[in-house]
Rosetta silent file (secondary structure, phi, psi, omega in degrees, C-alpha in Angstrom):
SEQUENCE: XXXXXXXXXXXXXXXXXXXXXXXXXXXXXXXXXXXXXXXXXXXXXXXXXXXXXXXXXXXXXXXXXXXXXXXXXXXXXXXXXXXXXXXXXXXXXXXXXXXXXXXXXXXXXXXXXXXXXXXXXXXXXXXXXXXXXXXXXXXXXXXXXXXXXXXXXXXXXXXXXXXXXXXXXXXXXXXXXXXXXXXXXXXXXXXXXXXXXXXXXXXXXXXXXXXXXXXXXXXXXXXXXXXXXXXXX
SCORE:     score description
SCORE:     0.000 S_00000001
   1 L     0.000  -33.843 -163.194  158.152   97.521  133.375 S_00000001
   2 H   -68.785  -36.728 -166.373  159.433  100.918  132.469 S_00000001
   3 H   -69.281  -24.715  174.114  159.651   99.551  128.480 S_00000001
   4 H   -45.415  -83.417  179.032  155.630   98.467  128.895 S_00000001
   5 H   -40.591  -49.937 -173.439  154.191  101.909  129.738 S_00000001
   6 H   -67.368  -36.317  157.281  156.313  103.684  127.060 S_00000001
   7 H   -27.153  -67.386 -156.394  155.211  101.075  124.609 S_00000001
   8 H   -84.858   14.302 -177.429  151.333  101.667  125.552 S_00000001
   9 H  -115.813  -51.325 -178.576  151.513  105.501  125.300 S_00000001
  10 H   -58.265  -39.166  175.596  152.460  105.119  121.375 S_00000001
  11 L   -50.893  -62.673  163.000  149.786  102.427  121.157 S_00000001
  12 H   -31.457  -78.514  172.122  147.082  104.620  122.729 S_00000001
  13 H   -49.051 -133.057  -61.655  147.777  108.016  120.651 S_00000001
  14 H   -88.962  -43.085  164.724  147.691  105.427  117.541 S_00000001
  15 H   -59.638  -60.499  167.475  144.312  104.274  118.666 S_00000001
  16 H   -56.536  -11.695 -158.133  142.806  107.501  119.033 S_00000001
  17 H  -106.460   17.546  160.627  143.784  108.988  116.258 S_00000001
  18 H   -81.140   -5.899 -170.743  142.293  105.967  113.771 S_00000001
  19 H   -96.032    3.567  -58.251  139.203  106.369  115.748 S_00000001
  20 L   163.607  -62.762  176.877  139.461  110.094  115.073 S_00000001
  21 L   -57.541  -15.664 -169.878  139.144  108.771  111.417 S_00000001
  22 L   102.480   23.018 -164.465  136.086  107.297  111.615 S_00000001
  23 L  -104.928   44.151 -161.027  138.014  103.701  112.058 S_00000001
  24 L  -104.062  130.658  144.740  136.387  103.246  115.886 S_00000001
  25 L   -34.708  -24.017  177.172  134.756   99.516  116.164 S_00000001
  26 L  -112.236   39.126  158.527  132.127  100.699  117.647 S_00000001
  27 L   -54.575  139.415  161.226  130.090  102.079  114.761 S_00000001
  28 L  -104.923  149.882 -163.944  127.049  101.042  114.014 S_00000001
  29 L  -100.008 -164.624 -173.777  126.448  100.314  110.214 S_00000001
  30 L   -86.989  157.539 -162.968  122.112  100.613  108.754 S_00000001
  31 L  -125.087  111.338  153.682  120.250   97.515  109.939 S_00000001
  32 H   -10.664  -19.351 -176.625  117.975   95.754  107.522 S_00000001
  33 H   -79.191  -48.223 -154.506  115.109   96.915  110.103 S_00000001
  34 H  -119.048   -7.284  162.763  115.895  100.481  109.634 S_00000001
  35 H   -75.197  -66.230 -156.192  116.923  100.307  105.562 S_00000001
  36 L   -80.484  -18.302 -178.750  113.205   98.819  105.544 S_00000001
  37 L   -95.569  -33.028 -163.468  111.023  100.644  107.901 S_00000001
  38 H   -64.729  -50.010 -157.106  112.787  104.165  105.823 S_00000001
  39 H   -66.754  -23.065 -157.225  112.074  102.648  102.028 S_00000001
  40 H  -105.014   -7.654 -176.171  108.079  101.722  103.474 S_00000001
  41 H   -99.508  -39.495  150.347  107.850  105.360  105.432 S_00000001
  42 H  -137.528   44.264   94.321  108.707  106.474  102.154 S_00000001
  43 H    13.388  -87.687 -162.091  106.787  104.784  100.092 S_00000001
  44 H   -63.353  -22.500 -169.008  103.621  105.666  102.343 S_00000001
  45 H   -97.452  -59.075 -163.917  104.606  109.831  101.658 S_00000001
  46 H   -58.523  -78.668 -159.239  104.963  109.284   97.838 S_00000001
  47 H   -51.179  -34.056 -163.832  101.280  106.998   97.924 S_00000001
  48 H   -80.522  -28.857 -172.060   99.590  109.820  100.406 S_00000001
  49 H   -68.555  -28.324  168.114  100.936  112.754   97.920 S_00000001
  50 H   -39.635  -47.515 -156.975   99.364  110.691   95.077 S_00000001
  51 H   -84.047  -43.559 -178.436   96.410  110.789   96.842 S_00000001
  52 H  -103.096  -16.461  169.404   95.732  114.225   97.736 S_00000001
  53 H   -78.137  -12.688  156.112   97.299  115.632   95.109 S_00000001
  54 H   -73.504  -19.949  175.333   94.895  113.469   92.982 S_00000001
  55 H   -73.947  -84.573 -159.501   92.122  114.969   94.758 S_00000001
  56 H   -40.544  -32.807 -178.622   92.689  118.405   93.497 S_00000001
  57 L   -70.304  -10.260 -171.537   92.746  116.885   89.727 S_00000001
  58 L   -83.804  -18.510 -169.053   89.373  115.662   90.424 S_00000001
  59 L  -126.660   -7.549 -173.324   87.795  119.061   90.889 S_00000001
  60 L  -135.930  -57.437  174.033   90.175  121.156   88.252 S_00000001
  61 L    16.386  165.239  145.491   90.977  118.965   85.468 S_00000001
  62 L  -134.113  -40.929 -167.102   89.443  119.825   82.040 S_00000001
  63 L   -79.521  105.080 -178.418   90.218  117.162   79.909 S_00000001
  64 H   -47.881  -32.230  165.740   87.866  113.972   81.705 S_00000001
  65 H   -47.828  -56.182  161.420   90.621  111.527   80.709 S_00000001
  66 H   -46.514  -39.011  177.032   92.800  113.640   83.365 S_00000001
  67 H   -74.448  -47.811  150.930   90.150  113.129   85.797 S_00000001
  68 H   -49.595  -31.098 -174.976   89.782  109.800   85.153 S_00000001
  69 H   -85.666  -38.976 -172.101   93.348  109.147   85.663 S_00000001
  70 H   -82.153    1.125  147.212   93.474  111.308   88.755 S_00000001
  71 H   -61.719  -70.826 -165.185   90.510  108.746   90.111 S_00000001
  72 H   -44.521  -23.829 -178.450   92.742  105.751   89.467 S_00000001
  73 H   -83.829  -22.210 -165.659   95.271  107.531   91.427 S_00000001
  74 H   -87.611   -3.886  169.799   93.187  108.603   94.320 S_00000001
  75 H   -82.270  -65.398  171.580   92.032  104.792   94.294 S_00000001
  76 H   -47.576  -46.320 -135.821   95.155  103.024   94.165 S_00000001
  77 H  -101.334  -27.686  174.340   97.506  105.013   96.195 S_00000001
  78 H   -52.821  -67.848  159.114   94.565  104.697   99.183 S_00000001
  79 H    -2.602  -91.013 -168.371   95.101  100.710   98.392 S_00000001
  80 H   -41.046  -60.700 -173.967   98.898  101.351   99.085 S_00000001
  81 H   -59.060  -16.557  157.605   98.801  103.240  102.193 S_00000001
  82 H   -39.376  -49.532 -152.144   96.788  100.459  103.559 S_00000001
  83 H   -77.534  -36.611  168.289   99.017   98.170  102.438 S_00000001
  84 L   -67.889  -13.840 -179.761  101.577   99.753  103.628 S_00000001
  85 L   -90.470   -8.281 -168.289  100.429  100.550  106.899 S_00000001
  86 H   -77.809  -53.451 -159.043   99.919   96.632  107.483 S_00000001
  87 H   -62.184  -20.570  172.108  103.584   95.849  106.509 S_00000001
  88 H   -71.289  -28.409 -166.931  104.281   98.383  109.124 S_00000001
  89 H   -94.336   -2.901  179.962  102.155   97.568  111.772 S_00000001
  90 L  -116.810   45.167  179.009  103.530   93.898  111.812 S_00000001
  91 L    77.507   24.242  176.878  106.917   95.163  113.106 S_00000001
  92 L   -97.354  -15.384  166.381  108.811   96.405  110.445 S_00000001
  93 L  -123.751   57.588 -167.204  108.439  100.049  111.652 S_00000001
  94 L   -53.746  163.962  165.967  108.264   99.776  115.212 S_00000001
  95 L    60.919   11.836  168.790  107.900  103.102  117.363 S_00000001
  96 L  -118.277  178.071 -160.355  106.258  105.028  114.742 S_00000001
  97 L  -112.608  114.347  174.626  102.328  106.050  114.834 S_00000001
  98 L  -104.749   23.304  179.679  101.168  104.515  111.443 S_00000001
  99 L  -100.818   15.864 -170.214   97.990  105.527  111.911 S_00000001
 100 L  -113.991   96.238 -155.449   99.170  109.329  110.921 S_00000001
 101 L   -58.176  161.103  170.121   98.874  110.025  107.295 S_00000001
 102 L  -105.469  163.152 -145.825  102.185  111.761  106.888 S_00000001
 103 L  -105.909  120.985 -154.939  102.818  115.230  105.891 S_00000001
 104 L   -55.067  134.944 -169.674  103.519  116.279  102.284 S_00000001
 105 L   -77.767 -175.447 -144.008  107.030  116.699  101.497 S_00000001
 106 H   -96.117  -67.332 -165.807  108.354  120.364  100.290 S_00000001
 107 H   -61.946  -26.196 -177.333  108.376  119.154   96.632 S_00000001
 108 H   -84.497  -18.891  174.637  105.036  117.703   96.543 S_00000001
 109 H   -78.810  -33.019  178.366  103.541  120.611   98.579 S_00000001
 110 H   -68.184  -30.343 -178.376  105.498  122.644   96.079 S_00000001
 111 H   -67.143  -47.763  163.146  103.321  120.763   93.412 S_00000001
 112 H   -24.097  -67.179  179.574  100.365  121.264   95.155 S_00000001
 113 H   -69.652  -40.117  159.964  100.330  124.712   95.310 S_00000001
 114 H   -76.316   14.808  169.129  101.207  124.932   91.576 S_00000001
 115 H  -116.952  -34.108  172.154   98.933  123.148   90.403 S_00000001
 116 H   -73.999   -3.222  133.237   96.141  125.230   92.460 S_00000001
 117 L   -64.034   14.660 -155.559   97.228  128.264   90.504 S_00000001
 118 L  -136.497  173.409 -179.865   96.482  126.305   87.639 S_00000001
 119 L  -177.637  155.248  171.659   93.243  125.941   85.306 S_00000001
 120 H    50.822 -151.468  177.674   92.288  124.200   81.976 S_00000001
 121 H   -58.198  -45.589  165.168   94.352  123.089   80.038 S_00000001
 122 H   -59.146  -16.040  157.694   98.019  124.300   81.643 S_00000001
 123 H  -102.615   -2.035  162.008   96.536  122.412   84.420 S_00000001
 124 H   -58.798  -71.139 -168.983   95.677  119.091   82.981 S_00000001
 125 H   -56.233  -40.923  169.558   99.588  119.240   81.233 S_00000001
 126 H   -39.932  -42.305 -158.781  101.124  120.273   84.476 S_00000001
 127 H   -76.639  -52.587  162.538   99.556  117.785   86.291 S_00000001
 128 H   -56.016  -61.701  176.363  100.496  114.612   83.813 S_00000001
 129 H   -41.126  -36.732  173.664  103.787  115.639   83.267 S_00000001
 130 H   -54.496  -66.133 -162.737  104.366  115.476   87.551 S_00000001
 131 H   -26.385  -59.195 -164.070  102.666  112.201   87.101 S_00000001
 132 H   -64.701  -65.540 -172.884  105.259  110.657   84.175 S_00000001
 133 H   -36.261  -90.861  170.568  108.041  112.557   86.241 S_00000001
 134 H   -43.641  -24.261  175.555  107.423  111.123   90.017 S_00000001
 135 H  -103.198    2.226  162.585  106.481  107.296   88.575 S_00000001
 136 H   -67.195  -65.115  169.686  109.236  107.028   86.499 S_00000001
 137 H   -19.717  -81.266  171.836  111.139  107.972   89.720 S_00000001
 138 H   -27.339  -62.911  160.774  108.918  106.102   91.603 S_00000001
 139 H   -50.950  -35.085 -159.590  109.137  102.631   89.498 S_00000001
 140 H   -58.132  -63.553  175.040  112.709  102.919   89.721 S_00000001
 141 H   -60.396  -17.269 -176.369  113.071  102.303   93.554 S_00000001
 142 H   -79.008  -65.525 -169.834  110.165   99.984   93.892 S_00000001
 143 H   -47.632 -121.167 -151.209  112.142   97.621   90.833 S_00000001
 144 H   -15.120  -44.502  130.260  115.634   98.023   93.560 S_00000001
 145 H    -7.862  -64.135 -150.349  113.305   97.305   96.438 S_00000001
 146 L   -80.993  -40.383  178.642  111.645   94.637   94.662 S_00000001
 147 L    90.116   20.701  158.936  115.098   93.236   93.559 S_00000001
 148 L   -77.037  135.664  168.810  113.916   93.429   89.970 S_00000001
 149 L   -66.387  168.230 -137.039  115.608   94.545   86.748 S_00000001
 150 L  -116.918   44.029 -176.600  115.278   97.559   85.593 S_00000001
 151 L   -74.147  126.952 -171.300  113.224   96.547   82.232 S_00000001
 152 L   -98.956  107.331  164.918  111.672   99.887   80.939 S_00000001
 153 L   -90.042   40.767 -170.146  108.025   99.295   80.393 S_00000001
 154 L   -81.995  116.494  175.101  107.483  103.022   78.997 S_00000001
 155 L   -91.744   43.671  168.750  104.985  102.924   76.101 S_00000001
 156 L   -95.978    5.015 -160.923  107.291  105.553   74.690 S_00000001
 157 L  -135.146  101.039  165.717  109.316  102.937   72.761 S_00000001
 158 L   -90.834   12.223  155.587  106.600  101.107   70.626 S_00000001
 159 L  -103.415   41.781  146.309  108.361   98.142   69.711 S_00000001
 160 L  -100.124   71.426  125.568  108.456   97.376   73.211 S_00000001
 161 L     6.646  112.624  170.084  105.486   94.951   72.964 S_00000001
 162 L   -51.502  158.075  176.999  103.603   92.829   75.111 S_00000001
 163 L  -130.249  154.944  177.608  105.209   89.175   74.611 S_00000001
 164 L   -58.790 -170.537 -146.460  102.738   86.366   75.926 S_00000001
 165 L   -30.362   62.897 -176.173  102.570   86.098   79.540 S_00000001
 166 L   -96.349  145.018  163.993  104.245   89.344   79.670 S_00000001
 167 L   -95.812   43.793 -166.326  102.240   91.436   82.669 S_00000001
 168 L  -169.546   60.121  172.734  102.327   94.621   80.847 S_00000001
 169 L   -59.845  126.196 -177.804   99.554   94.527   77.938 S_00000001
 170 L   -94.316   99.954  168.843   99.867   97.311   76.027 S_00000001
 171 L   -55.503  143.933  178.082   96.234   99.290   75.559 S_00000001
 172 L   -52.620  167.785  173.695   95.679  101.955   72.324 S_00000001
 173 L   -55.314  156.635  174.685   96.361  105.574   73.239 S_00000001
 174 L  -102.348  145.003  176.486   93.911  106.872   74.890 S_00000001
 175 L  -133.419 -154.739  168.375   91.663  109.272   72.852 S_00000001
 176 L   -47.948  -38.732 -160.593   87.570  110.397   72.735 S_00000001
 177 L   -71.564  -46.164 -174.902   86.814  107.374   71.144 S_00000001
 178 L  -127.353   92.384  170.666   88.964  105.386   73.527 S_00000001
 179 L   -59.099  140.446  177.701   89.140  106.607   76.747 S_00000001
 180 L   -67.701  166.064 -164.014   91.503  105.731   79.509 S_00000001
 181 L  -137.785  117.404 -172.753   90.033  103.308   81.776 S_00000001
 182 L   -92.942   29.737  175.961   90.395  104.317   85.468 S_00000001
 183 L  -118.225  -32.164  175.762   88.845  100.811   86.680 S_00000001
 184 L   -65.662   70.319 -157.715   91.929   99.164   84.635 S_00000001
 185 L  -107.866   84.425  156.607   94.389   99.140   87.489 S_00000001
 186 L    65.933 -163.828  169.658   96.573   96.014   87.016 S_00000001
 187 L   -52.883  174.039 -173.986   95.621   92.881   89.466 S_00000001
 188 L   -73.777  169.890  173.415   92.391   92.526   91.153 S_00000001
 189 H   -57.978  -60.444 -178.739   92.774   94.319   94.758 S_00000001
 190 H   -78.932  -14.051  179.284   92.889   91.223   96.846 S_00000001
 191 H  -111.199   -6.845 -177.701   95.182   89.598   94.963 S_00000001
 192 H   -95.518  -18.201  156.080   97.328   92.578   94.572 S_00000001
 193 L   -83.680   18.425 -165.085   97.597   93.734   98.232 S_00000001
 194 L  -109.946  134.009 -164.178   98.082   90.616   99.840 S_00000001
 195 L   -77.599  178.108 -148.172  101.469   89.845  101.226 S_00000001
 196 L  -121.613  109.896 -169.792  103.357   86.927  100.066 S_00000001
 197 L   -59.787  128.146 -174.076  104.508   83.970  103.389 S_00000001
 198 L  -167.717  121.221 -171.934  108.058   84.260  103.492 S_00000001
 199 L   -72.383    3.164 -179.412  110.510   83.000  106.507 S_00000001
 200 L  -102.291  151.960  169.807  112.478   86.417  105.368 S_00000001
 201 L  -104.936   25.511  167.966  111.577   89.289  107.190 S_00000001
 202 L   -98.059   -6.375 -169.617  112.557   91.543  104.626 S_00000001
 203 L   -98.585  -11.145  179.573  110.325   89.649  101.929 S_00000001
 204 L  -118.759   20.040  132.237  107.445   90.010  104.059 S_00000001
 205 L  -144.681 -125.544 -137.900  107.568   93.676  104.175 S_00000001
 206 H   -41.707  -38.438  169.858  109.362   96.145  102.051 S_00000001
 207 H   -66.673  -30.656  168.491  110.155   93.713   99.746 S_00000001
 208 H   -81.677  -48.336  153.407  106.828   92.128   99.238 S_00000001
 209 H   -33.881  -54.522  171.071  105.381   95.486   99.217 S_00000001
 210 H   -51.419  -59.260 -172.990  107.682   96.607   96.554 S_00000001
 211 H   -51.433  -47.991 -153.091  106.781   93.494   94.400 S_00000001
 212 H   -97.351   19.042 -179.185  103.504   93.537   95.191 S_00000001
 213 H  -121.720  -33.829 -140.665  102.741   97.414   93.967 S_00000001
 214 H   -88.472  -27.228  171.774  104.970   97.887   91.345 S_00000001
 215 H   -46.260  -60.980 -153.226  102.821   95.967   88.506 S_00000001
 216 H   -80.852    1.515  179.609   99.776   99.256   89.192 S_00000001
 217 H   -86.639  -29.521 -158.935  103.140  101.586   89.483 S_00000001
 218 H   -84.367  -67.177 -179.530  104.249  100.318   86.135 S_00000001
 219 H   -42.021  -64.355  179.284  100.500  100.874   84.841 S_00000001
 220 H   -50.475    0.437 -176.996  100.322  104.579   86.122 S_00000001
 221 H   -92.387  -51.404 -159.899  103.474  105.154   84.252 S_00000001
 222 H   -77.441  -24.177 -175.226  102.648  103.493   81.277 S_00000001
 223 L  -102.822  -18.244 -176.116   98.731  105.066   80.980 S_00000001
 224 L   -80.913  -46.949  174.401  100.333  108.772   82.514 S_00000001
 225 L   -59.791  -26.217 -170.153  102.937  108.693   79.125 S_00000001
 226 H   -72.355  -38.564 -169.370   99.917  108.015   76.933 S_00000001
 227 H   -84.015    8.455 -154.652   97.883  110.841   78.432 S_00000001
 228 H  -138.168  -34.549  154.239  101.230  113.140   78.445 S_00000001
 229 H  -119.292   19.722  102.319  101.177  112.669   74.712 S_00000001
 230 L    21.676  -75.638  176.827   97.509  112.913   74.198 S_00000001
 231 L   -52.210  -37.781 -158.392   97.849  116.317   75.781 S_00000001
 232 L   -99.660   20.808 -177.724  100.959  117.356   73.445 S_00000001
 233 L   -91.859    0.000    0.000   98.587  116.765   69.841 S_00000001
């Protein structure tokens, strides 16, 4: 009896000190629930900064092609936080109030404020370069979301070409003659916000979301590089 207990004292100390390590069983790893409610909370903070920070380009711009573009953003990005509030509200982000736009993050409030210090022309180029900057960013995680390759649709590389039923027609630069066209957002609305029936429940929110945004994410990349060198003739 005596050899048990001395046994079970080395055993003990041996337990604690892997759990000491981090090696304790009762960790919990990230949950598909909570990987999915984070990427769609933020998601909805990227789409709201779009949004208000598109507002200010609407009123300071100079160049109307910049204004135009900062419509299409203040259009779209509304879209998404809709969309996004649906995928939320049908249990993928339980317990949080998605009916609360959320509150601009330090760097986009830091943009904000720089850009309202801004006029004319140094504020047109400020504002498209943030643009090109955050949706490259932006595309990136929506393709890993979406569970897409990582296919660079960038009209900075002009042999990359539309191919037929490629979804990523490439329009001329935009100039006076040929203005960008802030009604040219991708799919129609209804077919581009609508979620997709799917027995997964990760495919029917973050993942559908991702899929289903990233074509007008792709566009705002692809018409914000045009306008970014526009700006630099």
């Amino acid at each position: 009896m005596k050899h048990v207990l001395l046994r079970s004292v080395p055993l003990a100390l041996f337990t604690m000190v892997l759990s000491s390590y981090g090696f304790s069983q009762t960790t919990s790893p990230t949950t598909p629930q909570s990987s999915n409610a984070a990427f769609l909370m933020r998601a909805m903070q990227d789409s709201q900064a779009e949004v208000e920070i598109g507002h200010i380009a609407e009123t300071r711009a100079q160049n109307p092609q910049v204004r135009d573009f900062a419509s299409m953003m203040v259009r779209d990005h509304t879209r998404a936080v809709e969309r996004i509030r649906r995928a939320m509200n049908n249990g993928a982000a339980t317990g949080t109030d998605n009916q609360t736009s959320p509150v601009l993050t330090k760097d986009d409030q830091d943009l904000a404020d720089r850009l309202a210090n801004l006029s004319g022309a140094a504020f047109d180029r400020e504002y498209v370069n943030a643009m090109v900057e955050n949706h490259r960013k932006t595309v990136h995680e929506f393709e890993q979301e979406a569970g897409v390759s990582g296919k660079n649709r960038s009209s900075s590389n002009d042999s990359d070409r539309k191919k037929p039923n490629d979804d990523t027609t490439e329009s001329p630069l935009p100039t006076d003659d040929n203005p960008i066209d802030k009604n040219a957002h991708a799919p129609d609305h209804d077919e581009l916000f609508t979620a997709t029936p799917s027995n997964n429940t990760r495919d029917t929110s973050a993942r559908s979301v991702a899929r289903e945004l990233l074509p007008t994410l792709r566009n705002h990349l692809l018409q914000a590089e045009r306008l970014q060198r526009t700006l630099q003739n």
